[in-house]
N, C-alpha and C positions, 0 to 999 in steps of 0.2 A: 572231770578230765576224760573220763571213758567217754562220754557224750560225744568230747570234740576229736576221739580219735574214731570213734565211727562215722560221724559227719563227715570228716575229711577223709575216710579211706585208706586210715596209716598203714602202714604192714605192721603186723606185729610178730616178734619170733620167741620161740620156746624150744631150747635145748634138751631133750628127752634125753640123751645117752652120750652125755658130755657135747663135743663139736660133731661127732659121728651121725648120730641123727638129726634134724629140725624142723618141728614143725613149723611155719610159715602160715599166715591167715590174715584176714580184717574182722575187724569188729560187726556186724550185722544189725545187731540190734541190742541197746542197752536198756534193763526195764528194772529200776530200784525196788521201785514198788511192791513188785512180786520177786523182788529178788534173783533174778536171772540175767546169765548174757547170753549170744546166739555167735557163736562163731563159724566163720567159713570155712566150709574142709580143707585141708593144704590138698595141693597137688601130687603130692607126695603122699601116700596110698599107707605105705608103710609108716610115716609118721601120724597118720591119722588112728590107725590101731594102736600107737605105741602112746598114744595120748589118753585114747579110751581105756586102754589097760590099766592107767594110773589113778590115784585117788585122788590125785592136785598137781599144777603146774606153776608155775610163774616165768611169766612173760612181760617182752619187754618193746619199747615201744620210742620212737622222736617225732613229737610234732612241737611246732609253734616254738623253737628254738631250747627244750625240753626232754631228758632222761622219763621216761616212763615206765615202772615197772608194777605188776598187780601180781598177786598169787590167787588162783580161782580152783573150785574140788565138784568134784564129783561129776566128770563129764562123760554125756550120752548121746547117744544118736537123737537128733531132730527135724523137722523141716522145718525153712521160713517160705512163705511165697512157692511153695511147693517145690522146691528145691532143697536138696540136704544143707543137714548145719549140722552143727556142732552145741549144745546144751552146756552150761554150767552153772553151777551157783554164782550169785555176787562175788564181787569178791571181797573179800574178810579184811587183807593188807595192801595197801598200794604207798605207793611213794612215789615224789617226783622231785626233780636234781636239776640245777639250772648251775649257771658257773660257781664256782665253789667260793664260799665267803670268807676264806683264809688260806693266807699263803702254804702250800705244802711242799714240804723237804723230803727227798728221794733218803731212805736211808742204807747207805754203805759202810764195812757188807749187811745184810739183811741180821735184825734184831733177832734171837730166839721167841715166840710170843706163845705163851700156855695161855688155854683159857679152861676157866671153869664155867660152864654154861648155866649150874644152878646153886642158890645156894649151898646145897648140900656135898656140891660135885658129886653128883651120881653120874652124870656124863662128860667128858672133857674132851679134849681135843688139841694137838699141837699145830701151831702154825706161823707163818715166819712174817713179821713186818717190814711192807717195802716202802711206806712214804709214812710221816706223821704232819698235824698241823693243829691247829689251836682248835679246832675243831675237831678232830676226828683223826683217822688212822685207816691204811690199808695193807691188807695182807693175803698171804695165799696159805689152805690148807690142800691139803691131800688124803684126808679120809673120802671114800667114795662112797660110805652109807653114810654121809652130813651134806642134809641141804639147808641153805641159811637162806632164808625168804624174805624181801623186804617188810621191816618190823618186826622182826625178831631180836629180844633182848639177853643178851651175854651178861650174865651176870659175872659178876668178881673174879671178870679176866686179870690173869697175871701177865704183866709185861717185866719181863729178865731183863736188862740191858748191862753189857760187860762193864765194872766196874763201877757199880750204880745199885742200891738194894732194891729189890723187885716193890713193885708199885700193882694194886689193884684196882681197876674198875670196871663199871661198867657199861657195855658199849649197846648201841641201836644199830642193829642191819640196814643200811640204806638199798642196796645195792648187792647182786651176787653175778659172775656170771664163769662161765667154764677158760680156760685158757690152756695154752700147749708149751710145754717149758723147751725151751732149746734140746734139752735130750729126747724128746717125743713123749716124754710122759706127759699125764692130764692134772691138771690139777681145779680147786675152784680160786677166784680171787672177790674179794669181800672189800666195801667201804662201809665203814661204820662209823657214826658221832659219838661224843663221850656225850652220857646221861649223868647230868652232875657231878662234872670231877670235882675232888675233894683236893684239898693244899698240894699232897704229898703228887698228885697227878699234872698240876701244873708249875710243881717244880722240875720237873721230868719235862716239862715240854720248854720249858725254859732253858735247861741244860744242850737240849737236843737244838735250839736257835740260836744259840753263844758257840756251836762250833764254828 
């Protein structure tokens, strides 16, 4: 899929500082082999340092009637064709989303949703569920030290639902990207797949269809 968004020229973007900053670019040159991508400096001077600054990004990308997103690290100054670029590694996680394969349900008001990110919950994070569907679930958090990369796995998320004993599983990061809520705050919003729900997970989603 990288191949065919450099052949074709796509724009790609990467939100460095929520919606505030973005960098913007194409694909230049994709080389598996050796493990590298070549990207185009944006135009924007200031989000070209604020990409270098970082130790990874993920970007996002539509061609061929297709959601594209990749996470790539470690970028530095390069040239291609004697002109600047942009260096990075392969990249490690991508995913691609085409129309969604089950019907989803907006949920009102929004679900309370805890997640435990790892076994052990040594990290966790609150955050609210706005749509569910037999496949998956999406939500908005508001920690701004949590980036959720596509392929990233939530372990033994707890979903609360009022009058309903909590259910856990766990979820695949399809998808992340920045959004602006009505009062001007930032938040991130997340689509994720359930990875093997267990009974007690698709009775929950069965409840959530019967309204």
């Amino acid at each position: 899929m990288l191949g065919v968004l450099a052949a074709r020229g796509e724009p790609l973007r990467a939100n460095l500082a929520g919606e505030a900053l973005a960098f913007t670019s194409k694909l230049l040159l994709v080389d598996p082999r050796r493990a590298y991508i070549l990207l185009e400096p944006s135009a924007n001077q200031p989000a070209n340092e604020a990409l270098l600054a970082r130790p990874r990004a993920s970007f996002r990308a539509m061609s061929l009637g297709m959601h594209v997103e990749f996470a790539a690290a470690e970028p530095q100054r390069a040239e291609h064709g004697g002109r600047p670029a942009i260096r990075m590694r392969f990249p490690d996680v991508m995913a691609t989303n085409q129309r969604r394969e089950h019907e989803r349900l907006n949920v009102q008001p929004q679900a309370p949703l805890h997640f435990i990110a790892d076994a052990a919950g040594v990290i966790s994070f609150d955050g609210s569920m706005l749509d569910i569907s037999a496949g998956g679930l999406g939500f908005v958090q508001y920690a701004s030290n949590i980036t959720l990369e596509p392929g990233t796995i939530l372990k033994g998320c707890r979903i609360e639902v009022p009058g309903r004993a909590p259910v856990a599983v766990d979820l695949e990061v399809r998808y992340s990207c920045p959004v602006t809520l009505p009062d001007g705050s930032h938040a991130l919003r997340s689509g994720c797949r359930f990875v093997n729900p267990a009974p007690e997970t698709k009775a929950l989603l069965a409840a959530f269809f019967k309204r």
